[in-house]
C-alpha positions as CSV (number, residue, x, y, z in Angstrom):
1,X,-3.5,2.4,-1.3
2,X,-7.0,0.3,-0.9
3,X,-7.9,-1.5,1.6
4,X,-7.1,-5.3,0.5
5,X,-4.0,-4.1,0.1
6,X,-3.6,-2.6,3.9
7,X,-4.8,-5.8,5.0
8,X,-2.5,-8.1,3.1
9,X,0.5,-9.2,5.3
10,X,3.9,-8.7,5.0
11,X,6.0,-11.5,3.4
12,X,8.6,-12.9,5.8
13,X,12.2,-12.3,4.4
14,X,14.8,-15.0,5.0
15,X,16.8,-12.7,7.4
16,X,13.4,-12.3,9.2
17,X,12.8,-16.1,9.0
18,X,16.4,-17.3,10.7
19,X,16.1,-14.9,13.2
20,X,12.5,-16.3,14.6
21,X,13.6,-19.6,14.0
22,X,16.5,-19.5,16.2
23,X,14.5,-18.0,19.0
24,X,13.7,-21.6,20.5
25,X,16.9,-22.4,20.1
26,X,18.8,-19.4,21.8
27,X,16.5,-19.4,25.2
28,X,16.3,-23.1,25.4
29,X,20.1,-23.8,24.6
30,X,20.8,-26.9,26.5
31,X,17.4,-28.9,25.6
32,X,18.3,-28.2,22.1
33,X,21.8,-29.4,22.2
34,X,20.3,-32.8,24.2
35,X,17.9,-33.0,21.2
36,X,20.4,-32.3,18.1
37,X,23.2,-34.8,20.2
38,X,21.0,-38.5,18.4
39,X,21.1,-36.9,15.5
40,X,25.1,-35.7,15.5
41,X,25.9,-38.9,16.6
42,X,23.7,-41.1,13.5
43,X,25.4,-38.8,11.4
44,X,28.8,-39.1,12.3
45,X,28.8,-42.5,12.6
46,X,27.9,-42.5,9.1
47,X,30.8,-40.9,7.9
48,X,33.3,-42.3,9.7
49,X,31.9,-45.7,8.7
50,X,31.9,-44.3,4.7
51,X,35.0,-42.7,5.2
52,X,37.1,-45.5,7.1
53,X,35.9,-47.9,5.2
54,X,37.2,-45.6,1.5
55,X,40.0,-45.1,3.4
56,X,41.1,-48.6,3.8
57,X,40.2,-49.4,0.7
58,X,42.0,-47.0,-0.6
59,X,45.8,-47.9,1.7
60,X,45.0,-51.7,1.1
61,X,44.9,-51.2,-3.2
62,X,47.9,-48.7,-2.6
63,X,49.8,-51.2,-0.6
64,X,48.6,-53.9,-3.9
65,X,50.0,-51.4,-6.2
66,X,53.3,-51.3,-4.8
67,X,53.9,-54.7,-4.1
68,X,52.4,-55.2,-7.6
69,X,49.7,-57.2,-9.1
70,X,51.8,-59.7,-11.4
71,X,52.1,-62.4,-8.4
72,X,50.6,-65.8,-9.3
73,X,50.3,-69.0,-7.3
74,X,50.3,-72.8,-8.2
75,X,49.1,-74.3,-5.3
76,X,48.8,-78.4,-4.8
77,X,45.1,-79.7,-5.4
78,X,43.1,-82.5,-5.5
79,X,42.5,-85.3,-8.0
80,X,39.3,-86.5,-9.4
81,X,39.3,-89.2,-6.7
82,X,39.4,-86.4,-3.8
83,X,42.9,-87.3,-2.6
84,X,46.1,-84.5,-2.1
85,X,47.8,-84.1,-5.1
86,X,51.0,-83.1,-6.0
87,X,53.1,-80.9,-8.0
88,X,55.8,-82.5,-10.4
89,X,59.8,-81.8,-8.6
90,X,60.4,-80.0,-12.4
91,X,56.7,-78.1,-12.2
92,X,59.0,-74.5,-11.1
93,X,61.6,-74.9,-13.9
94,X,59.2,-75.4,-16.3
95,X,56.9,-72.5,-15.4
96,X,60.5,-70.9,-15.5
97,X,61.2,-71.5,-18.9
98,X,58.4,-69.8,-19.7
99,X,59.6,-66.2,-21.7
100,X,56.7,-64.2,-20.1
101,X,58.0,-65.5,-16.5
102,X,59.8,-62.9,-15.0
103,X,60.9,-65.0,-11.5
104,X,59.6,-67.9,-9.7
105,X,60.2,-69.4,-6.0
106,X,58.4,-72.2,-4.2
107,X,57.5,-73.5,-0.9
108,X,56.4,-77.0,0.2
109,X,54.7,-77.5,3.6
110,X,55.6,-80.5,5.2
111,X,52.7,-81.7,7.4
112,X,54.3,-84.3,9.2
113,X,56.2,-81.8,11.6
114,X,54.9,-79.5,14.0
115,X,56.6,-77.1,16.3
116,X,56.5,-75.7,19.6
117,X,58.7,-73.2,21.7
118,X,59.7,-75.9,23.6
119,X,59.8,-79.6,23.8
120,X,57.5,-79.1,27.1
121,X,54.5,-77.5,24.7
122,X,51.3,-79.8,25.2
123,X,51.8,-81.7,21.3
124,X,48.2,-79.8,20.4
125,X,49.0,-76.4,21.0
126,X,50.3,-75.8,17.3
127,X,48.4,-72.2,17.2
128,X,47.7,-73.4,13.8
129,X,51.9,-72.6,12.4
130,X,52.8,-74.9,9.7
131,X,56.2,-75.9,8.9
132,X,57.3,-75.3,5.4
133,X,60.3,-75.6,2.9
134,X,61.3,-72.5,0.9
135,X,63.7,-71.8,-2.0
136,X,66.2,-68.9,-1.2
137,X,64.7,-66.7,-3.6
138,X,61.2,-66.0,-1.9
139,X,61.2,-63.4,0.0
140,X,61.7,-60.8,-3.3
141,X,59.0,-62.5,-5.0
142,X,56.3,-62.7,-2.2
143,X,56.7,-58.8,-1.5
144,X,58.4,-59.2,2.2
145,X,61.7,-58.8,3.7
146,X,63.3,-59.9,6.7
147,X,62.3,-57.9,9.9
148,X,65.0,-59.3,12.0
149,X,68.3,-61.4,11.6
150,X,68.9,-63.1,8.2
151,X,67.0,-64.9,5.9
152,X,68.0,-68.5,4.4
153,X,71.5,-69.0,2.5
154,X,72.9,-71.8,0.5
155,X,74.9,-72.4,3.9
156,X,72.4,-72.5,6.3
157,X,69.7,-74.1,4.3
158,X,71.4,-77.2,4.7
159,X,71.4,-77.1,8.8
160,X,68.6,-76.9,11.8
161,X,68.2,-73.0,11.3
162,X,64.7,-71.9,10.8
163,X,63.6,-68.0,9.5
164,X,59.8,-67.6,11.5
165,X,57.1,-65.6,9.7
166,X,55.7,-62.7,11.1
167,X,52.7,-64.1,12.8
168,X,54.5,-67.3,13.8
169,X,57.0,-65.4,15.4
170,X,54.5,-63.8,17.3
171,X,52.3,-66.7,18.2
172,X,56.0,-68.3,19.6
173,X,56.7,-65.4,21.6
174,X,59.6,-64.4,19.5
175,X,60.0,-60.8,19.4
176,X,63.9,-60.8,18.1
177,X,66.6,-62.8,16.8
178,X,69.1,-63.2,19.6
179,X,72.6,-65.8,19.3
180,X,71.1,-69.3,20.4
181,X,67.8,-68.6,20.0
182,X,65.9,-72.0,19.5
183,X,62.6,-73.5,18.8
184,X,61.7,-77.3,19.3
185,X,60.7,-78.3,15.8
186,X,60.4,-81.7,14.2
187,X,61.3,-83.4,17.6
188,X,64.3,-81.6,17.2
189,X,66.3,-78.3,18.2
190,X,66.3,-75.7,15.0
191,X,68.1,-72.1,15.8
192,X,66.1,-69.3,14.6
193,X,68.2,-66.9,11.9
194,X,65.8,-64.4,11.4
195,X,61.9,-63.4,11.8
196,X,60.2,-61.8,8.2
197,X,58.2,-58.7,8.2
198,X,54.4,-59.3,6.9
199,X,54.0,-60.8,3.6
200,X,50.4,-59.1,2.2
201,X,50.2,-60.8,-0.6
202,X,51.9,-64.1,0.8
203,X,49.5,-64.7,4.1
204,X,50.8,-68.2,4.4
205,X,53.9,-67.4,4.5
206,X,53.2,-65.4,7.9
207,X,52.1,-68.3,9.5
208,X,54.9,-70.8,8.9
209,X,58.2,-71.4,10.0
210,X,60.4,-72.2,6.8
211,X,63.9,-74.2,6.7
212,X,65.6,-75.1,3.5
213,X,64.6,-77.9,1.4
214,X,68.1,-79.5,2.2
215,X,67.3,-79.0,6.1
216,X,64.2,-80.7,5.2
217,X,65.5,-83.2,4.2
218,X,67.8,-84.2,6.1
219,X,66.7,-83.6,9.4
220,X,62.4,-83.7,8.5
221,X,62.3,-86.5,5.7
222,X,60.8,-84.7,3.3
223,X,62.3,-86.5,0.5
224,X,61.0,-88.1,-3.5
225,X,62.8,-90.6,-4.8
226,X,63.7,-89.9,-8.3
227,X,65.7,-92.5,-10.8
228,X,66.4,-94.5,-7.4
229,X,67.6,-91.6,-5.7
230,X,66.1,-89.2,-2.5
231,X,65.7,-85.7,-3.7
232,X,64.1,-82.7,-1.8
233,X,60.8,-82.4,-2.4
234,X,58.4,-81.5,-4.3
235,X,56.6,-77.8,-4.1
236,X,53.4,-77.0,-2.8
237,X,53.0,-73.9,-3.6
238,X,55.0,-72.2,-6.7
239,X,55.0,-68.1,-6.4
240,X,55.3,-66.8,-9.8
241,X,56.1,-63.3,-11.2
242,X,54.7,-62.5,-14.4
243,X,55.2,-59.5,-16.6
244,X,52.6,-57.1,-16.0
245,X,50.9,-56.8,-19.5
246,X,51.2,-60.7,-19.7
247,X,49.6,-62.0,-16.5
248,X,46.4,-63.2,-18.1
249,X,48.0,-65.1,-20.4
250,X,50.3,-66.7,-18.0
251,X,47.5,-67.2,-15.9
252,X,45.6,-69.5,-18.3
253,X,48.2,-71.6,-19.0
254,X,50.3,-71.8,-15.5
255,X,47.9,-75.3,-15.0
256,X,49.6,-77.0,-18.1
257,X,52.5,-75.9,-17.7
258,X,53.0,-76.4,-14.1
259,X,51.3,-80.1,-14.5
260,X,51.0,-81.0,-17.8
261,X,49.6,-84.8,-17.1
262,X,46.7,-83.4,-14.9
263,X,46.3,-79.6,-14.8
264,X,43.2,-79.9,-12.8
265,X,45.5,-80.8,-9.6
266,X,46.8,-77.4,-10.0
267,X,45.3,-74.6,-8.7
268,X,45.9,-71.1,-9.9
269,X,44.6,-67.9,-8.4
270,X,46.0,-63.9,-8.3
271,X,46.6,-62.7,-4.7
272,X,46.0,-59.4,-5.3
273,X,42.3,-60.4,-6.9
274,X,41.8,-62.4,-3.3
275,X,42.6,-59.6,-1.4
276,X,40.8,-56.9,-3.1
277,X,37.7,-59.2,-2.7
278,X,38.4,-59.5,1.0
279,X,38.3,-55.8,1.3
280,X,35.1,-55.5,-1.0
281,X,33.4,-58.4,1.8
282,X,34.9,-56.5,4.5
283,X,33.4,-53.6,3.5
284,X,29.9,-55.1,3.4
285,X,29.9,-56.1,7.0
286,X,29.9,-52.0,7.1
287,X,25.4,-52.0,6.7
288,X,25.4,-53.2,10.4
289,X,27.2,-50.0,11.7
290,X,25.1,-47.9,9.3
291,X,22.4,-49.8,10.5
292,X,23.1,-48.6,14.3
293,X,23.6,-45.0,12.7
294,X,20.2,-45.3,11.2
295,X,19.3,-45.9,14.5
296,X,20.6,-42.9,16.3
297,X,19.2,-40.8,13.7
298,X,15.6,-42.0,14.3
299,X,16.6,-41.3,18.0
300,X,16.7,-37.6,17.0
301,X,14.2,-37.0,15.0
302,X,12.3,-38.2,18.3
303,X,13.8,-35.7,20.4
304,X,13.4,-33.4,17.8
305,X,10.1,-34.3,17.1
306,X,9.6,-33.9,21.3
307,X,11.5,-30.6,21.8
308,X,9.2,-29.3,19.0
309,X,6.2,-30.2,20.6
310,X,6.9,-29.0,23.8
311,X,8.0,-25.8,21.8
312,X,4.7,-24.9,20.5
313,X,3.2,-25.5,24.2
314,X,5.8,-23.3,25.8
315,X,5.2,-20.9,23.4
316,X,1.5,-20.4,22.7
317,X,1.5,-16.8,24.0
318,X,4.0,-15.5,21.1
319,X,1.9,-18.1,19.0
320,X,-1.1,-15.6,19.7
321,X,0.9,-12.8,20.0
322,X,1.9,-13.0,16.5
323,X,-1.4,-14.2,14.9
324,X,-3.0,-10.9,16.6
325,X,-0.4,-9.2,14.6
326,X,-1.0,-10.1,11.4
327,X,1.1,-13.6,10.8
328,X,-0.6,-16.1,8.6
329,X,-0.7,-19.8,9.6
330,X,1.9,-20.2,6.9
331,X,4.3,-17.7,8.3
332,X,4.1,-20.0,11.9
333,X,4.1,-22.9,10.1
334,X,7.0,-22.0,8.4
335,X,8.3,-20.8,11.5
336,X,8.2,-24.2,13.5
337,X,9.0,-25.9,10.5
338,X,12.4,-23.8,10.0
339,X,13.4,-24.4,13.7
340,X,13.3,-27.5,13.9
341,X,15.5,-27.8,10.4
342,X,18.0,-25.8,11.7
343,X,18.0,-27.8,14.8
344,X,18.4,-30.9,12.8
345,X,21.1,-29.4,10.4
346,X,23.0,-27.7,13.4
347,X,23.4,-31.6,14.3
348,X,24.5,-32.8,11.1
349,X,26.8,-30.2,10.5
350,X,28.4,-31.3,13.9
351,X,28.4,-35.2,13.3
352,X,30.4,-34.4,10.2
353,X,32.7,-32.7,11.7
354,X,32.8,-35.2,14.4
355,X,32.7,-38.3,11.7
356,X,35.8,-36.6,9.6
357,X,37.7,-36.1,12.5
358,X,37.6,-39.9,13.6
359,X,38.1,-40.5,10.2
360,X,41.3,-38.5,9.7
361,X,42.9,-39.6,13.2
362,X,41.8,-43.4,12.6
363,X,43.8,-43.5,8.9
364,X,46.7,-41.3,9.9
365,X,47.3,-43.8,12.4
366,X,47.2,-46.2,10.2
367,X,48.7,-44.8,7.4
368,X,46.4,-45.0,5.0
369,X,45.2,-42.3,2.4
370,X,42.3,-40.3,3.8
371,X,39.3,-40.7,1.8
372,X,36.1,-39.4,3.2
373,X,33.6,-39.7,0.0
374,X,30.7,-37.1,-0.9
375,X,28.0,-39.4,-0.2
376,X,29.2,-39.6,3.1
377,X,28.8,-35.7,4.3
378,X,26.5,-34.6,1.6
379,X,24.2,-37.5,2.7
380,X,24.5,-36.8,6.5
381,X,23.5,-33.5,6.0
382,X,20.8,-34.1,3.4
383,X,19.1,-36.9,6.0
384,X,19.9,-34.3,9.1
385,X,17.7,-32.0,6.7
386,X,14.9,-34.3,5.6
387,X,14.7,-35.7,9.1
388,X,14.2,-32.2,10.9
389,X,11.7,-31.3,8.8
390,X,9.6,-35.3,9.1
391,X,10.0,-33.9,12.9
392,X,8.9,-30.6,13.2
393,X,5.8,-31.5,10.7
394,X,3.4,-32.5,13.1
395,X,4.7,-29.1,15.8
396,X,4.5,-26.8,12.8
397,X,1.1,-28.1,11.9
398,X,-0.5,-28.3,15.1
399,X,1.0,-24.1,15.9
400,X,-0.5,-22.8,12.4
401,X,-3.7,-24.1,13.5
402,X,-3.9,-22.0,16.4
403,X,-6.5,-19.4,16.4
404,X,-5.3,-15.9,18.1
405,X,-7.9,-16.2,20.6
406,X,-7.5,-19.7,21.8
407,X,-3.6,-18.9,22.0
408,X,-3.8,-16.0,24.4
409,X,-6.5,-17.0,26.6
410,X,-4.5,-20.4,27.2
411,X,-1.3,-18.3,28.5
């Protein structure tokens, strides 16, 4: 064997190379686990912000899917002069006779009367509940159901019985139907027959309080006059169900049909298509809590970044020690620069863990599908990674340069 090859050193096997590197780690536990805490916490906020934010994405399209996307609404506009339209009294029986038209209900909100729990409620505390008319066929048609009591029949659509909404029932302090219940609405006593369960795709429907359009009449004054005589009415809003592979072409023509003197007073729109934008702006607002995890993670790679230093100071005997023996700069370069990795990766590794667990309790509480996406982990990890190594750069650096000498006489 010659002599060049005596003197060259030994290459450091991985084996070799996790055992050094841990060595920091294992004798300084606690300042290590203070160091790699910024970055567990940037990276599982990360993922529970991707994966909470997949995830109810994810229970919101599956709770459209169910209650179906074929719902359409005719809403009341304005005319060219900027004044409230209306819909015709015959605008749902002609959308009706439509053959692609599966099933159609209405609802018209009469402004004029407000309501209260009492007749002792200040007149402007309305908490914004609106007072509407409904046909007795909604409820299958807007996707809801009734949560307590009854909903409206042909009987008691005709007297002072109201059915509340699920957020006006709330906002009234009504928590269940009970015999005698009342609410002051109109100027008037109406007894409450029933409280409905959420309506998803129907949110005004949650905030109303709805009578029959013969109640309306009667006791509210909402009332046309047509061929010289009062009728109930007419509709504000007209809920239509369309069959599925025909709700574009419904769509484009529900304005005609529904008004065919001025279809620019109607307004058209797909409730399913509103709320799957909501959740696609919803999940916009999610940059600002990526931003703060951005934030923690720069947090540790600074304590990274310290703990390495301090490292190399610490350990500037074993830095000599080594050199005497034969390491290269490379090999302590490589040393530094793999402990402070594994630092940073021990981190990650532990915010996604911490970040799917959130995740996983969050949506099971609320029932939705748990979705935690690649990006999310893969990309904790890989900026855990790229970070520890940014961090222990400078350390790694600044050991290799040390000269055998300099090292142990400094010790």
């Amino acid at each position: 064997m010659s002599a060049r090859e005596t003197l060259t050193p030994a290459r450091l096997r991985t084996d070799d190379l996790g055992r050094v590197a841990s060595v920091g780690l294992r004798t300084r536990r606690m300042r290590a686990a203070l160091s790699a805490l910024g970055i567990a916490i940037g990276v599982a906020a990360i993922v529970a912000v991707l994966g909470l934010s997949s995830s109810s994405q994810a229970g919101l399209l599956a709770q459209i899917d169910r209650l179906g996307t074929n719902l359409l609404t005719v809403k009341s506009g304005q005319s060219f002069a900027g004044t409230a339209a209306q819909l015709p009294l015959q605008a749902p029986a002609m959308i009706d006779r439509m053959p692609t038209v599966e099933r159609v209900a209405h609802t018209a909100a009469i402004a004029d009367a407000k309501v209260y729990r009492n007749p002792l409620v200040p007149s402007i505390e309305t908490n914004g509940l609106h007072v509407q008319a409904a046909s007795l066929d909604l409820l299958p048609i807007v996707g809801t159901s009734v949560a307590e009591g009854r909903f409206l029949n042909a009987a008691t659509a005709q007297q002072p019985v109201a059915v509340l909404g699920a957020v006006a029932a709330r906002r009234l302090g009504i928590d269940r139907v009970r015999p005698g219940t009342r609410i002051w609405l109109g100027d008037q006593w109406f007894y409450v027959g029933g409280i409905l369960a959420p309506a998803v795709l129907a949110p005004d429907v949650d905030t109303s309080v709805l009578v029959g359009y013969p109640a309306a009449q009667r006791y509210l004054g909402y009332t046309s006059i047509v061929a010289g005589r009062p009728v109930p009415g007419p509709p504000s809003t007209i809920y239509v169900r369309a069959e599925t592979n025909s709700v574009n072409a419904v769509q484009s023509v529900l304005a005609q049909t529904a008004n065919p003197e001025a279809p620019n007073e109607a307004e058209v729109s797909q409730p399913s298509d509103t709320l799957t934008a909501r959740a696609a702006a919803k999940s916009a607002l999610n940059s600002l809590f990526l931003g703060l995890g951005a934030v923690a993670l720069l947090v540790g790679a600074v304590g990274v970044a310290n703990i390495m230093v301090i490292s190399v100071l610490e350990r500037r005997s074993e830095i000599g020690l080594r050199r005497a023996l034969g390491a290269t700069r490379a090999q302590i370069r490589t040393q530094f620069l793999a402990e402070a990795v594994t630092l940073a990766l021990l981190g990650g590794a532990a915010g996604v863990l911490v970040g799917t667990l959130a995740t996983v309790g969050y949506a099971s509480a609320k029932g939705w599908t748990v979705v935690i996406p690649a990006s999310a982990w893969a990309g904790g990890i890989a900026s855990a990674i790229l970070i520890g190594a940014i961090a222990g750069l400078v350390p790694a650096l600044r050991a290799a340069r040390m000269s055998p000498t300099e090292a142990l006489r400094t010790t």
